[in-house]
C-alpha positions, 0 to 999 in steps of 0.5 A, a space after each residue: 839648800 838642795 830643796 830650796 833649789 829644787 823647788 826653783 828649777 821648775 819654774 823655766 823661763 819664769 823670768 821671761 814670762 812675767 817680763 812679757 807680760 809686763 811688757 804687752 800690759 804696758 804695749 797695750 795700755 799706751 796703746 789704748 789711750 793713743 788712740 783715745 788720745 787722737 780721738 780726743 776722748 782723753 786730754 793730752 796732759 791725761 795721756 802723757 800721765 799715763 804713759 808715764 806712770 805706765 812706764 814707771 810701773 814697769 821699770 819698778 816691776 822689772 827691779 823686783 824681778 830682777 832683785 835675785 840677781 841683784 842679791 847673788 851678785 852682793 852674794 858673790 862680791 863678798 865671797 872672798 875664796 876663804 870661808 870654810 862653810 859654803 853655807 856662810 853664803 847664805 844662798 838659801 835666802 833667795 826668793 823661791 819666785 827666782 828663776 831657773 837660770 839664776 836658781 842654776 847659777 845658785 847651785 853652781 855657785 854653792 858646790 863651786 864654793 863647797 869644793 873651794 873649801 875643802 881645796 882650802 881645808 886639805 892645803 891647811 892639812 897638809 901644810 900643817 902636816 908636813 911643816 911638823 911631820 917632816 921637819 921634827 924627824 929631819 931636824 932629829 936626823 941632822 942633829 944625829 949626823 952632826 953627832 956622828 960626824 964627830 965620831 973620831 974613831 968612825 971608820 973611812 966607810 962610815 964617814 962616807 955613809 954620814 956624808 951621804 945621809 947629811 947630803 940627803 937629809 940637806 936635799 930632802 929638806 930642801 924639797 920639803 919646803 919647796 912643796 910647802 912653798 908651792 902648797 900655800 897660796 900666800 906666804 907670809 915671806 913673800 914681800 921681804 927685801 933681801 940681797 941676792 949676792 948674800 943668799 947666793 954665798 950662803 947656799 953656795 956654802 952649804 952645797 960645798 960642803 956637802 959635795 965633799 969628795 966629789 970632784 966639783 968645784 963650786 964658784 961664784 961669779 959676781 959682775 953685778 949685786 942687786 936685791 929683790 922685793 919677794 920671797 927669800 926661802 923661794 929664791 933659796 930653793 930655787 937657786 938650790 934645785 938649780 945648782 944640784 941639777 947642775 952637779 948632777 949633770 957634771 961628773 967632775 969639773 965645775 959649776 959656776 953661778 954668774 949674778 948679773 944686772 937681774 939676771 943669775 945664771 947657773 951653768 956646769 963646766 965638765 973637764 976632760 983633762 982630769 983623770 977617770 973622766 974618759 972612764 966614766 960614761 957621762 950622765 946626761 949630753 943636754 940639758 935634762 929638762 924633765 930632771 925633778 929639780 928643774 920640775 921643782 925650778 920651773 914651777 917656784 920661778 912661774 909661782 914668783 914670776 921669775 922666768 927660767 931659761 934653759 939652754 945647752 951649749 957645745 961641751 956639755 954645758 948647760 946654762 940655767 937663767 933666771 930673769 928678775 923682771 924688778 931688781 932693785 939696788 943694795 942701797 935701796 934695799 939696805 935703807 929699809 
């Protein structure tokens, strides 16, 4: 491939020149039998025949050289992005009359392709990698903690020290799959129905118990219920990214998701009535918008085209917003 195009290159504005000559050949020869035919050297009839079989010529002459552009262009048009072998493209069939452009084009689009396959090959790699490589130790850590925790003669110490592994194990598989989601191109999830109310209630149990012995309360605020047509597993690690930020940004108080018409909402209350929480320097007075979990947040909700807002109001309280742009009713969705 690499010869093949280096035998091209040389040929500058090869093209150009043989359009030119057709085109003067063409400019002379009408030009000739004019003149022959205004002198009546030439019948009328004579001259139209060969203006015309003249101009045939040309435009035939013209497809032929314009014949390798044709051939990368169906080149092009059946390259889908998919293929590991850049060389499936067969960019080697061109003619080796093909012009410098074109045979520019051709290079161009051969390490173009060589770099899509190999961009496609590492995601494979490594969402392979990572789907097995992290989750079988993680499923390993939980099943132990499970184990540990009904441990009865576990002291208080270590009690606390399991709730934390079960805590990080819980963030650590969370983030896992939020890297595999973002990793992949397509997922295979991503046109499913789902009720957003029932993912909200599952995701808020499983961080209320893992905020055992924290002084947060977790509530859920449902004005409104409607579904949605995309990924269940995106929707659940962001609404999880966004209610661990706002735990994280509360010392003790609450933390309350609001799901209106294609809208939820997930805001932090801190209370300066309870006791240590004038004692306790307070984390963060906004909303920390370079945290990893809103990182993470920003990233699914531009992937999935939910928009993310981020506002702070008086009294440390921060609101994260996410907009559903297509929410769909529970009646729709249940009857598929």
């Amino acid at each position: 491939m690499d010869s093949r195009v280096k035998a091209v290159t040389f040929r500058v504005g090869a093209f150009r020149r043989r359009i030119a000559w057709v085109f003067g050949l063409q400019l002379v020869i009408v030009a000739i039998v004019s003149i022959l035919g205004i002198y009546n050297d030439m019948p009328i009839a004579a001259v139209i025949a060969v203006i015309v079989i003249t101009a045939a010529v040309a435009w035939l002459t013209t497809r032929r050289e314009w014949r390798p552009v044709r051939a990368l262009a169906r080149l092009v048009n059946r390259w889908d992005g998919q293929q590991l072998d850049p060389e499936a493209l067969h960019l080697d069939q061109l003619s080796t009359r093909t012009d410098a452009d074109v045979a520019s084009l051709v290079h161009g689009l051969h390490g173009f392709a060589t770099r899509i396959a190999g961009y496609n090959q590492r995601e494979r790699n490594f969402t392979r990698d990572a789907s097995h490589e992290l989750r079988s130790p993680l499923t390993v850590i939980k099943m132990s903690v499970d184990m540990l925790t009904e441990e009865e003669s576990l002291s208080e110490f270590g009690a606390r020290s399991v709730r934390r592994i079960k805590r990080a194990t819980r963030e650590m598989e969370v983030l896992v799959e939020a890297l595999l989601l973002l990793a992949r191109e397509t997922d295979v999830t991503d046109s499913e129905r789902f009720v957003v109310n029932d993912m909200l209630h599952s995701e808020l149990a499983a961080a209320r118990e893992l905020l055992t012995g924290r002084p947060i309360e977790l509530l859920l605020e449902e004005p409104a219920s409607f579904a949605l047509q995309g990924s269940a597993r995106a929707f659940s690690v962001l609404c999880w990214q966004l209610i661990r930020n706002a735990c994280q940004q509360t010392e003790q108080g609450s933390v309350v998701v609001t799901v209106m018409p294609g809208v939820v909402s997930v805001s932090n209350h801190s209370d300066p009535h309870m006791p240590g929480e004038s004692s306790r320097p307070s984390r963060v007075h906004g909303a920390d918008r370079h945290g990893f979990e809103l990182a993470i947040a920003q990233r699914i909700s531009d992937r999935y085209g939910w928009p993310l807002e981020l506002q702070t109001r008086a009294g440390r309280e921060n609101i994260a917003r996410i907009r559903f742009p297509q929410p769909l009713p529970i009646e729709a969705s249940a009857k598929d």
